[in-house]
N, C-alpha and C positions, 0 to 999 in steps of 0.2 A: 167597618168590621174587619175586612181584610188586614188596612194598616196597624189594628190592635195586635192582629193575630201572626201578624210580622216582626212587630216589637216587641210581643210577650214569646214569642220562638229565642228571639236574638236574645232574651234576657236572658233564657233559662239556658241558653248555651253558654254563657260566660260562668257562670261557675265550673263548668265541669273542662274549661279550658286547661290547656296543660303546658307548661314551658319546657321546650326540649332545650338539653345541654346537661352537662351535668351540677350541682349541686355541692357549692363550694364542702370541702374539707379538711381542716387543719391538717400539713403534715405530719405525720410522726418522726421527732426530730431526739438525736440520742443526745440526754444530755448529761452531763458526769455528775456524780453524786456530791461532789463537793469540790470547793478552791485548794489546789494544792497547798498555798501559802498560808492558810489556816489549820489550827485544830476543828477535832470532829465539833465543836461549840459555835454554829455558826451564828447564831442571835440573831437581833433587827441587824436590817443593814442601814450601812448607814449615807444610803440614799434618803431613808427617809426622815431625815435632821434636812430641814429646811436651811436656803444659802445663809440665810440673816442670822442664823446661830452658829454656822462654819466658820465663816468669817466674821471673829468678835471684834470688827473693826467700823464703828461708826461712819467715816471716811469711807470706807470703803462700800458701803451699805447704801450711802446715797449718789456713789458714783451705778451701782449696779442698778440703783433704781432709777436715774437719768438714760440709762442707755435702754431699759427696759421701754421708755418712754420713746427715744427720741432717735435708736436705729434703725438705720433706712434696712438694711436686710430683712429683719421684723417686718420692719411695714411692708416690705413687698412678701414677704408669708404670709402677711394676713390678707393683703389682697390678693392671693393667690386662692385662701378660704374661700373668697367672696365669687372668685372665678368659679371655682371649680362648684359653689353653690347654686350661679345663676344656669350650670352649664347643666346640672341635675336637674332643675325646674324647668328647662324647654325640653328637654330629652323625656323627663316624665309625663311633663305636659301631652306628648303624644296618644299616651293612654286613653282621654278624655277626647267627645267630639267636638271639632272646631264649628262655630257658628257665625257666619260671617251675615252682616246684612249686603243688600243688594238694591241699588238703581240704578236703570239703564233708561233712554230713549234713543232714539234713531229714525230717518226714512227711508226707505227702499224702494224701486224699481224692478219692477219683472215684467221681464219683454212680453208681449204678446203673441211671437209667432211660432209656431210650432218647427221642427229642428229640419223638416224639407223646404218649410219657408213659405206654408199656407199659413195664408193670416186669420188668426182666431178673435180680432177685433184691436181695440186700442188697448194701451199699454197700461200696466195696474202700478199705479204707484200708492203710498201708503204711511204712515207716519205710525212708529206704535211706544208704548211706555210701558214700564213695569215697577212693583216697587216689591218687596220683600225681605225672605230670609234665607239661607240656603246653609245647610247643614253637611257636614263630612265627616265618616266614621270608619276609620281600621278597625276593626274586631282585632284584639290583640289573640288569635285562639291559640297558638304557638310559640306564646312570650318571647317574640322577637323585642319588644317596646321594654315588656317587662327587665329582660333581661338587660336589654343595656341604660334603662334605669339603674338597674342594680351594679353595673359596671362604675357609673357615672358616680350613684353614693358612697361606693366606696372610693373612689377618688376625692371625692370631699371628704371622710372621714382620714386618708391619707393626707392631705392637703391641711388638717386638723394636727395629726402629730407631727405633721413635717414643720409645722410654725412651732409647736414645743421642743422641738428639736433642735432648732434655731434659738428660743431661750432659752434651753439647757446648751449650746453651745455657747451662746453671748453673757451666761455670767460666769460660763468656766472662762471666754474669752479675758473678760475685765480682771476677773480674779489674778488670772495669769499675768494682764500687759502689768496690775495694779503690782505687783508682787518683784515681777521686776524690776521694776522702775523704783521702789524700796529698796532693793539691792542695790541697786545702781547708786542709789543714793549713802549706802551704807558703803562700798565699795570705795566711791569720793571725797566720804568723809574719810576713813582710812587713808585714800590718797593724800589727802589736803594735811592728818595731822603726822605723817611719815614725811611731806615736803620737807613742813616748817621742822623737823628732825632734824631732816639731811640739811639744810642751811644753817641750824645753831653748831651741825658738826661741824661744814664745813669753815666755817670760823675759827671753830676748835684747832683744826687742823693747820687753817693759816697763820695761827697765834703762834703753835709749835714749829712749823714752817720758819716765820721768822726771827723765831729764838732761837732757830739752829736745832731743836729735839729732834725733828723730824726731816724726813726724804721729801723733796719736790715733786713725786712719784705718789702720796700719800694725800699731798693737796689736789693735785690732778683727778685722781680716782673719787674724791670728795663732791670735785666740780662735777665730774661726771655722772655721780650720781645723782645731784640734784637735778641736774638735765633731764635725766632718762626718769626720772619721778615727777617732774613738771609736765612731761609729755603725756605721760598716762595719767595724771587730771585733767590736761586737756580731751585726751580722748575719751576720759567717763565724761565730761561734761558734752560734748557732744554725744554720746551715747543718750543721757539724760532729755536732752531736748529733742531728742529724736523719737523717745520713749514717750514720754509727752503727747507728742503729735499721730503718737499709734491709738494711745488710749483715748485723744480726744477724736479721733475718727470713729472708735467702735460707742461714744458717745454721741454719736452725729453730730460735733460742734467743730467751730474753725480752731485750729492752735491756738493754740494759747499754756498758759500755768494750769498744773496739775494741782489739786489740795491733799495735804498728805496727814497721814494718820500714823498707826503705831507701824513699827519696824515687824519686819519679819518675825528675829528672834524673839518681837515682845508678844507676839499674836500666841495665842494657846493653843496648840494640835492636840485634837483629842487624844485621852488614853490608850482606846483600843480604836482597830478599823474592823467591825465586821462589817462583811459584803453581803449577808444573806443568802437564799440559796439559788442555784443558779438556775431554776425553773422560774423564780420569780423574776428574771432579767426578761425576759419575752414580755412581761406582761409591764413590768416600767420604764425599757428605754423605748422613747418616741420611734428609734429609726428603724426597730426591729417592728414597731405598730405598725408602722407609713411602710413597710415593706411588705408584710403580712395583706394589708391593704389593696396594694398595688396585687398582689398575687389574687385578691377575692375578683379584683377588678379582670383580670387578664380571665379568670376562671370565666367569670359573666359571657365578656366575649364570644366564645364558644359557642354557645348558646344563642347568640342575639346571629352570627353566621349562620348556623345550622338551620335557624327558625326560614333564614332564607329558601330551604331547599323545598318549604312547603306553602300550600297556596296563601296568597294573603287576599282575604275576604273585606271590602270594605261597603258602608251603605252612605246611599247622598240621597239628600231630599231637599225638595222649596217647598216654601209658602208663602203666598202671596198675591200681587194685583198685577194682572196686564190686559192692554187695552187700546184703542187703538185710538181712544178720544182722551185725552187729557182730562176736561172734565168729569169723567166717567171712571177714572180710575179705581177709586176706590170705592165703587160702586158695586154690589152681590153680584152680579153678572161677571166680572172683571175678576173674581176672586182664580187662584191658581194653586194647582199644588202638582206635585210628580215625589215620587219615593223608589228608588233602586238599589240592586247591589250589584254589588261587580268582585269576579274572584278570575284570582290570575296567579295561574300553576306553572310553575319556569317547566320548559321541556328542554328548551336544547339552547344553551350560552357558552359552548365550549369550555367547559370544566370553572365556570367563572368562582360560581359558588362554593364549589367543592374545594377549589383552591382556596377560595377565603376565610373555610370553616381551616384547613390545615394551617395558615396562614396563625391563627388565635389557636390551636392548638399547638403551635411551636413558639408563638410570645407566653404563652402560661408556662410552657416546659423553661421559658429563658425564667419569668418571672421568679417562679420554684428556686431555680439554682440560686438567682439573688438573694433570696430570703434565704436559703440555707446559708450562705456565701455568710449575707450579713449576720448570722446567728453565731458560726465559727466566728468571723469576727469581733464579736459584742465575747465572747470566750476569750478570746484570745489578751480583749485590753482592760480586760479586769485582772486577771491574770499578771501580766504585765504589770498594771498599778499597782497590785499586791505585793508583788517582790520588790519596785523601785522604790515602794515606802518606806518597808522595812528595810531597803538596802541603804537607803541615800540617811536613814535614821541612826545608821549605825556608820555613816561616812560623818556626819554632822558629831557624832560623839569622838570620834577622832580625831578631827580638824578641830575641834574644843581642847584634845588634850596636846596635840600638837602645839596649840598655840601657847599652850600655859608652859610647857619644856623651853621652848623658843624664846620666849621671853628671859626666862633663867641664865640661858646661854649668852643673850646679848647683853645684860645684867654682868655677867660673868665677863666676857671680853671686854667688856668697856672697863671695868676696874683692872683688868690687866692690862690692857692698853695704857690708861692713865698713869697706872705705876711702872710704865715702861718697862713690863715682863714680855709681851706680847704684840707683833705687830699691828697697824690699822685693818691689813690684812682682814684678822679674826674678825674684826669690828665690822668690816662693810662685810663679811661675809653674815654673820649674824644678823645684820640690820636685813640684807636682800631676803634671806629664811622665813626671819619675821614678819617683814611683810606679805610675804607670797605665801605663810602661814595663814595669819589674818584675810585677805581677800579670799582664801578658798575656803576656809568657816562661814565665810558671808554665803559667798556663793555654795557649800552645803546647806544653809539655814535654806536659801531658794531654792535649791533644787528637791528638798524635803516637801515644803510647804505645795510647789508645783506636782511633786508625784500625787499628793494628796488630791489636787486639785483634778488633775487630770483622772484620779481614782474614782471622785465622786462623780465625775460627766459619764466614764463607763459604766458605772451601777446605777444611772439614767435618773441621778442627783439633779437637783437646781431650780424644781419648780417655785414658782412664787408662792403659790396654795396648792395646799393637798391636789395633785390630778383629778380630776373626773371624766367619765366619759363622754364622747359625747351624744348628745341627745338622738338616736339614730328613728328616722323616719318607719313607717309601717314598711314591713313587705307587701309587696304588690303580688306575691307567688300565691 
């Protein structure tokens, strides 16, 4: 009767428990009405165009889904989920009582004399056994358990955007190594068909040379520049295998050949870039989640200290057989039981507690500032993307009309060269123009396509499938 009226006390006290600390809260966080680099027309943003429709490059769609598969960073994000999930399930586990079984034997000796050294007879020796169950129970009444439960889930749900954050890094990574390594290769070919140029010139030039037309001064500069043009194939071609060996690391494979697909200039950049509005960046990039997170987590804290400062109530009980015959053990006679509680009220640990509640209320004040920190941030490089799009957009239509002028001009000095109006002079200077025309078109095409890319990782672009969230366990409050 008693132990009923012991256990129906403890029940009816868990409800009406209470968790001291405070009660996470979203900051109020100021945010601007809109992207400078747009009209007031903000539309979908275009985060939400999944990578396989950004990138209209077959090639490059099953390099992004090899790496999805097979990099090591990934993997240790996900096993990082896996940590931070098993580390939620012993921490919660506390909540519940632990029930451990129990057997013991042993034998003892107890002297027989009494402690001035009058003898009370022979000496008792004894042999005894037990077998059972034995129970342990915190009463969580001041959600010290609770709360750093809830410290701990939210670290798993950070732990959760911190691995999407890592595939929205790894396929803006690919996109990027994939992108220049096209250039590069675009670059090389320009190199390789400006070599074979400068050799048919320099022929030209030796011809006139030893016809007498021409200066010795005229062949030399010819030679020279085939030189300084065979150098810089050499050095995109190492560029190229070095590029290589970057994308098949963010691939997890050993060096090796890259498979190539269409050119930069052939790929299609969307029409327009909306960014959407910039309350919805909170809620789609991973790292401003994974920080939001960490801040619920540091809040928890708080609370799991504070719960220190008050008493923690726990009950233990057995049941079971002891006895002092073997045979007999588990015989009615032999049967046992005991049921206690025990409560323990800190009084005096030299400010132990009070420091540790201050201690989580100065990580939550750090926590706070990171989350804002990272919010200005996630502002700052859409921002940024917005302008380098439109800028490098309108660098790319110059270095297009650049190139088309350039052409005309060394078109133009070569027939005057030929007709011996004009020195070779014009000639190598037109050809150098042209080139260094052409290679910076290329290199506008990439630095377009990279703003873009770098656009969609800030507007927290790249998922495989639509996000979801995830599946978050009961509160324990």
């Amino acid at each position: 009767m008693n132990q009923a009226l012991l256990l129906g006390s403890t029940l009816l006290l868990l409800p009406a428990a209470c968790m001291v600390g405070p009660d996470y809260q979203r900051p109020t966080v100021v945010l601007p009405e809109g992207w400078r680099e747009l009209d007031g027309s903000q539309g979908e943003s275009l985060a939400n165009l999944p990578w396989w429709q950004l990138f209209q490059d077959p090639v490059l769609h099953e390099l992004v889904r090899a790496a999805l598969q097979q990099n090591k960073d990934l993997q240790v994000a996900v096993e990082r989920i896996e940590e931070a999930r098993a580390r939620y399930g012993f921490t919660r586990a506390d909540l519940f009582p632990t029930l451990d079984a129990a057997a013991f034997a042993g034998r003892e000796r107890v002297s027989g004399e009494t402690p001035a050294g009058a003898a009370l007879g022979s000496d008792l020796e004894r042999s005894y056994y037990g077998l059972g169950a034995s129970l342990t129970w915190e009463l969580d009444l001041f959600g010290r358990i609770r709360r750093a439960s809830e410290a701990e889930r939210a670290l798993l749900y950070a732990a959760e955007q911190t691995r999407r954050a890592v595939v929205l890094a790894l396929v803006a990574e690919v996109a990027r190594a994939y992108i220049e390594l096209r250039d590069l290769d675009r670059r090389l070919e320009i190199s390789r068909a400006t070599l074979v140029s400068r050799r048919e010139y320099r022929e030209l030039v030796r011809v006139r040379f030893e016809g007498g037309i021409t200066s010795e001064l005229d062949l030399r500069q010819a030679e020279g520049e085939v030189h300084r043009t065979a150098s810089q194939v050499h050095d995109l071609e190492r560029q190229v295998g070095q590029k290589e060996n970057e994308l098949n690391l963010l691939l997890g494979r050993n060096p090796g050949p890259i498979p190539r697909g269409q050119t930069p200039a052939a790929m299609a950049l969307p029409p327009r870039v909306p960014a959407g509005l910039p309350a919805q960046l909170l809620e789609r990039r991973p790292d401003l989640r994974a920080a939001e997170e960490q801040l619920v987590s540091a809040n928890a804290r708080i609370g799991e200290a504070k719960a220190l400062l008050y008493p923690t109530i726990s009950i233990t009980g057995f049941l079971g057989f002891e006895s002092e015959d073997l045979g007999d053990l588990l015989g009615a006679p032999a049967r046992s039981w005991s049921i206690g509680g025990n409560l323990l009220q800190p009084i005096f640990n030299a400010g132990r507690n009070t420091s540790r509640v201050e201690v989580a209320e100065s990580q939550q004040r750090q926590a706070l500032f990171r989350y804002e920190q990272s919010i200005l941030q996630a502002f700052r490089e859409v921002e940024d993307g917005l302008i380098a799009y439109r800028k490098t957009g309108e660098r790319r239509t110059e270095e297009g009309g650049r190139v088309a002028a350039e052409r005309q001009v060394l078109a133009l000095a070569e027939l005057r060269y030929r007709g011996d109006v004009a020195p070779y002079l014009d000639v190598l200077d037109a050809q150098r123009q042209l080139f260094d025309a052409e290679l910076n078109e290329a290199v506008a095409v990439r630095d377009q396509w990279l703003a873009l890319i770098l656009l969609y990782r800030s507007l927290g672009g790249g998922w495989p499938t639509a996000p979801e969230p995830a599946e978050k366990a009961p509160d324990q409050g």
